[in-house]
C-alpha positions in Angstrom: 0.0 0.0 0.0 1.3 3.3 -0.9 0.8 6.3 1.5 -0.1 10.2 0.7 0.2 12.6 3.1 -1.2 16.3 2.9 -3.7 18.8 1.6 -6.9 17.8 0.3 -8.8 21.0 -0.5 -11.5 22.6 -3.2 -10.4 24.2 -6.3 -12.9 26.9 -7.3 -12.3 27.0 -11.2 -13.4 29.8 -13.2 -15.6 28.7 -15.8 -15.5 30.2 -19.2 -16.9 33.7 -20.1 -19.8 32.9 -17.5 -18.3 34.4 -14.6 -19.0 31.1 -12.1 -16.6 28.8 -10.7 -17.4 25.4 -10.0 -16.1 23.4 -7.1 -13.3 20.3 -7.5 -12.2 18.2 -4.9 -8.1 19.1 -5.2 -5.2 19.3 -3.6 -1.9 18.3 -4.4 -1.6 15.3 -2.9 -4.9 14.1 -2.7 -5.1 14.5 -6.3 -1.7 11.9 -6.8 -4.3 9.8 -3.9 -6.9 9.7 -6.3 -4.2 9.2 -9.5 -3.0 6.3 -7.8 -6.5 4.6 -7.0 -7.5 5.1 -10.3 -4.6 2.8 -11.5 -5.8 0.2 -9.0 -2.8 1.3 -6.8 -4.0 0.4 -2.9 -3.2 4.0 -1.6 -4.3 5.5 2.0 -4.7 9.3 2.2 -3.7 10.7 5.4 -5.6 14.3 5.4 -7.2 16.9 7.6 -10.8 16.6 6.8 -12.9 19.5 7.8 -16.5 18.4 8.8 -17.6 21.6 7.0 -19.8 20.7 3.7 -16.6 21.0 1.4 -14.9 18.5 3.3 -17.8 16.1 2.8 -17.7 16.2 -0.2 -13.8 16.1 -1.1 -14.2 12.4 1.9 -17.0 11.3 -0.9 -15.0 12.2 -3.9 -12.2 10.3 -2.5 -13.9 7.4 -1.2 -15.9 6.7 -4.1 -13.0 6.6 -6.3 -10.9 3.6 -4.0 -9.0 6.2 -2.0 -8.7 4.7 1.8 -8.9 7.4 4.2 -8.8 5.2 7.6 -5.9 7.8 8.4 -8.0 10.8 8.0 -7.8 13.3 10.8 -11.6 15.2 11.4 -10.4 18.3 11.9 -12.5 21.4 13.1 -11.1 23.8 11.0 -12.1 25.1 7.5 -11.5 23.6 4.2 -9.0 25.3 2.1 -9.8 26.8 -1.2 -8.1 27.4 -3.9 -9.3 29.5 -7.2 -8.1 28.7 -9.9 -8.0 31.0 -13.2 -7.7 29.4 -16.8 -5.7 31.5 -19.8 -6.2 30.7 -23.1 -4.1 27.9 -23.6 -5.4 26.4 -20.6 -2.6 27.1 -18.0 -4.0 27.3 -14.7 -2.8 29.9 -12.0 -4.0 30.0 -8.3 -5.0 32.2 -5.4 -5.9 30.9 -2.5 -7.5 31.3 1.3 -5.2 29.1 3.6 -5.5 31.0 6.5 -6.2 29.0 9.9 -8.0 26.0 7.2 -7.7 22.7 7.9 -4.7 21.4 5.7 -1.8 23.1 8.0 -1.9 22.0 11.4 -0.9 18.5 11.5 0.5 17.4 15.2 2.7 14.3 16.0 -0.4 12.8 17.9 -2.3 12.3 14.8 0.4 10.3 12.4 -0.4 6.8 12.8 2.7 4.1 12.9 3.3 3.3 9.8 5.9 0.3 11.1 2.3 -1.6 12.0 1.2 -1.3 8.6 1.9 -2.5 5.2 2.9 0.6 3.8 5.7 0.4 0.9 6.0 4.4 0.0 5.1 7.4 1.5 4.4 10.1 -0.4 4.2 14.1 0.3 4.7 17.7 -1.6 3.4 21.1 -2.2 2.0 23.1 0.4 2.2 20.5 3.1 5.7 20.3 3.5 6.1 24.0 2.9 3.3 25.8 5.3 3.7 25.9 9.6 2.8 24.5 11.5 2.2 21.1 10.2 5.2 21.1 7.6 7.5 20.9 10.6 6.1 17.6 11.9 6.1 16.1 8.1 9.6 16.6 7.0 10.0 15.4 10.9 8.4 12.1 9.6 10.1 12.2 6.4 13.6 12.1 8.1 12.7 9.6 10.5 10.9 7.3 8.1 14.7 8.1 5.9 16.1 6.8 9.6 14.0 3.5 9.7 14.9 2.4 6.1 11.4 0.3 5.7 9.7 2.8 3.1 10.3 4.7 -0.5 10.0 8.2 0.4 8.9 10.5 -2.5 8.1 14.3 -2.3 6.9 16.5 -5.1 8.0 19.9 -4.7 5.2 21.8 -6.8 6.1 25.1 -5.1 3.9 27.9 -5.1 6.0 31.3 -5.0 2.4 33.3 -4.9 1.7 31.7 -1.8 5.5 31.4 -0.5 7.2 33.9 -1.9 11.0 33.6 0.0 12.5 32.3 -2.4 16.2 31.5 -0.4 13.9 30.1 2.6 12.3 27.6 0.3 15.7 26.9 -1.4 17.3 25.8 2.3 13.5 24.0 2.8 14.0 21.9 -0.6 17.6 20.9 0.3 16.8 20.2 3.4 13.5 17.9 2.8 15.5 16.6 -0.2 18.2 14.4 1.8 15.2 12.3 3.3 13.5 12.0 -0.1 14.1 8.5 -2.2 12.2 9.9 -5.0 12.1 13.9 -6.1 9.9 15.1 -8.5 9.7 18.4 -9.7 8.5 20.6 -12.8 10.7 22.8 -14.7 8.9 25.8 -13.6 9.7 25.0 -9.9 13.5 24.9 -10.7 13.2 28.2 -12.9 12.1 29.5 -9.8 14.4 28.3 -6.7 17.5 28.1 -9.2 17.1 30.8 -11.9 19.7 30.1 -14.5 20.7 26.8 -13.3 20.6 23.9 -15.9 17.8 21.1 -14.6 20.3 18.3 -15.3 22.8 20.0 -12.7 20.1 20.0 -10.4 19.3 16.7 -10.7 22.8 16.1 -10.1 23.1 17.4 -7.0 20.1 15.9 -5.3 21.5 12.5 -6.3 25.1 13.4 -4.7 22.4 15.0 -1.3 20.8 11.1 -1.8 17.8 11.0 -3.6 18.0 7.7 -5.6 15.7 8.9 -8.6 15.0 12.2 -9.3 12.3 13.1 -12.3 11.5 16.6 -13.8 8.5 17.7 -15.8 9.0 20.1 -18.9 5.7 20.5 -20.1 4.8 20.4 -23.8 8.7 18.9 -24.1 7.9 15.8 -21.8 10.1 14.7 -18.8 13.6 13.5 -17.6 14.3 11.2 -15.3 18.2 10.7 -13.5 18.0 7.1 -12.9 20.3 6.0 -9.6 22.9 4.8 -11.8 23.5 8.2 -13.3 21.9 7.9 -16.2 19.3 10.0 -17.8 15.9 9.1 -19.3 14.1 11.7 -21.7 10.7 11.0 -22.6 8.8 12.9 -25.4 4.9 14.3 -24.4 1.5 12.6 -25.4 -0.1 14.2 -28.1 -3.5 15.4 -26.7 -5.9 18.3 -27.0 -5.4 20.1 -23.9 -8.3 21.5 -22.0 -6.9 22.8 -18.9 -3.5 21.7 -16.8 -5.4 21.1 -13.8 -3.8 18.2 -11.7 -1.6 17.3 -14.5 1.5 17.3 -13.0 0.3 15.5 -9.4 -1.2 12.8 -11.9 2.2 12.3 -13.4 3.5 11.6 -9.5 0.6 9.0 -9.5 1.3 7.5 -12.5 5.4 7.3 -11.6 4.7 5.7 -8.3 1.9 3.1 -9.7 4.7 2.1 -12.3 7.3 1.7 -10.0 5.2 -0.1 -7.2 4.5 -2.5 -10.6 8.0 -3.2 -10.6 8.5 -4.0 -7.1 10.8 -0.8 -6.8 8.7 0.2 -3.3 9.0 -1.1 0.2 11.8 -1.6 2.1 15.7 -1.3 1.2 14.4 1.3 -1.1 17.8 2.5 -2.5 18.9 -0.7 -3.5 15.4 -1.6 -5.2 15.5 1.7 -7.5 18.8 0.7 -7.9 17.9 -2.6 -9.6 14.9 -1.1 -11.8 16.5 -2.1 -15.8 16.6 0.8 -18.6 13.6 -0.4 -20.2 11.6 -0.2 -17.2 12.7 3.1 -16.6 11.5 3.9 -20.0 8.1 2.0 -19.1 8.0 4.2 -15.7 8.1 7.3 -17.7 5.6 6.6 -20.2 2.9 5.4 -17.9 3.2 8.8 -16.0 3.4 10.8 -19.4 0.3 9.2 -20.1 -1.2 10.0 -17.3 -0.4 13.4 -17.2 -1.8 13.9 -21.0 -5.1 12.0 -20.5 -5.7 14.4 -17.7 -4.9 17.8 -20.0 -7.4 16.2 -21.8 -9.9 16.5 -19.2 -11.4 19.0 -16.9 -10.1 19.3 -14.3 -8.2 17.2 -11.9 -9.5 14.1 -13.4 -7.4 11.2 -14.1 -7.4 8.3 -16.2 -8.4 4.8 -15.3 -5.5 2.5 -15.4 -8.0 0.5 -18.8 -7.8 4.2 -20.4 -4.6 4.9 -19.6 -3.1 0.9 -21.0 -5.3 1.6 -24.4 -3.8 5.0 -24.7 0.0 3.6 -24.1 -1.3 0.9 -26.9 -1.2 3.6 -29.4 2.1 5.1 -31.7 3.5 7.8 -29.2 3.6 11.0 -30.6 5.5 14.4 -29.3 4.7 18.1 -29.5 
């Protein structure tokens, strides 16, 4: 079973020309949660669910769809909401109301022990491991889950400079929350940001030399790279696909990356040495399942990803590239 931990909050997106916005269950990492289930991945969701009417509905959204959410926290707070604004091409960018909500204020008391479960990866990114106080007490769990050797640890930085806007604090943050990380995924725009001018293979490089095993990098319409533990590097070309909005596309290419590599046996305990032993070709395997994943849902509105059924018939086809 693979583990999430971290925000699970509504997206208000703008609809077009009409002046509404309509409300999605979102949320970084509920959003790779729901990726995962949806490629009949056994994944548990630990989030702070407010019993307000929005967190009903994102527990619903998520339930129906095979996410388990035994480790969700009921938490008396709000829900967070985030509104999201489409341009023309789709791109989506965000402003949201965080304040005192739900998400944030994870204590020690309410992590679970994930040594008494069967738990082969835990998962984390965004917000969660970037706003107090609760990001304290997940890169806490992060670096002693690193301690315990027993799980695949995998953040996604997806940083969000409108919201977090020190950009040398979240530099030292990232390093920091990087040596405790098996698995770092990141998009091109969040290196642009923390390293402006700095070459994504170089920074790749040196989060393998700080210890992440694998480290993966999206660049949009491009497609994605991937430094293997060996050293070597994996390019793979984008999907083809009319893009309606952008929404959730990178958080479904974490979900498709971990389903892949939990197909491979590459999860669960000694976790270096079982990314080490993952071959080229399933490297290559590992990178188009999360391509496809992440174009299927540019397809679609919203944070909605494929089945695994659409995803294999999609991967069935002649890739294609931008």
């Amino acid at each position: 079973m693979i583990a999430v931990i971290g925000e699970a909050l509504v997206d208000l997106v703008a609809e077009d020309r009409v002046g509404g916005y309509r409300a999605v269950p979102g949320g970084s990492p509920a959003n790779v949660a729901l990726a995962l289930a949806r490629l009949e991945q056994p994944v548990r969701l630990l989030a702070r669910l407010s019993g307000d009417g929005f967190g009903q509905r994102i527990g619903a959204h998520l339930r129906d769809n095979g996410v388990d959410l035994a480790w969700a926290v009921s938490a008396d707070e709000p829900t967070s909401l985030a509104v999201a604004t489409l341009d023309d091409s789709g791109q989506a960018s965000y402003q949201c109301y965080l304040n005192g909500t739900a998400d944030w204020q994870w204590t020690a008391s309410e992590l679970p022990n994930l040594a008494a479960a069967p738990v082969t990866a835990l998962h984390s990114g965004s917000l969660a491991l970037a706003l107090p106080p609760g990001a304290t007490v997940l890169e806490d769990l992060f670096a002693r889950e690193r301690r315990r050797g027993a799980l695949t640890l995998s953040i996604d930085l997806n940083l969000r400079p409108s919201i977090v806007a020190d950009r040398d604090g979240e530099r030292q943050r990232v390093e920091r929350q990087v040596r405790s990380a098996h698995i770092v995924k990141a998009s091109e725009e969040d290196l642009g940001w923390l390293y402006p001018g700095r070459a994504v293979e170089e920074v790749m490089a040196d989060w393998r030399a700080a210890g992440a095993a694998c480290s993966v990098v999206t660049l949009g319409a491009v497609g994605s790279c991937l430094l293997a533990p060996d050293g070597r590097l994996y390019r793979q070309p984008a999907r083809r696909v009319d893009v309606v909005d952008t929404v959730g596309a990178g958080d479904a290419f974490t979900g498709g990356l971990l389903a892949a590599l939990a197909d491979v046996g590459a999860l669960g305990d000694r976790p270096g040495a079982r990314l080490t032993a993952v071959a080229p070709e399933q490297w290559r395997q590992v990178l188009d399942l999360a391509s496809t994943v992440a174009a299927l849902t540019c397809a679609r509105r919203g944070a909605d990803p494929p089945t695994l059924a659409h995803a294999a018939a999609a991967m069935s086809d002649e890739p294609t590239t931008h």
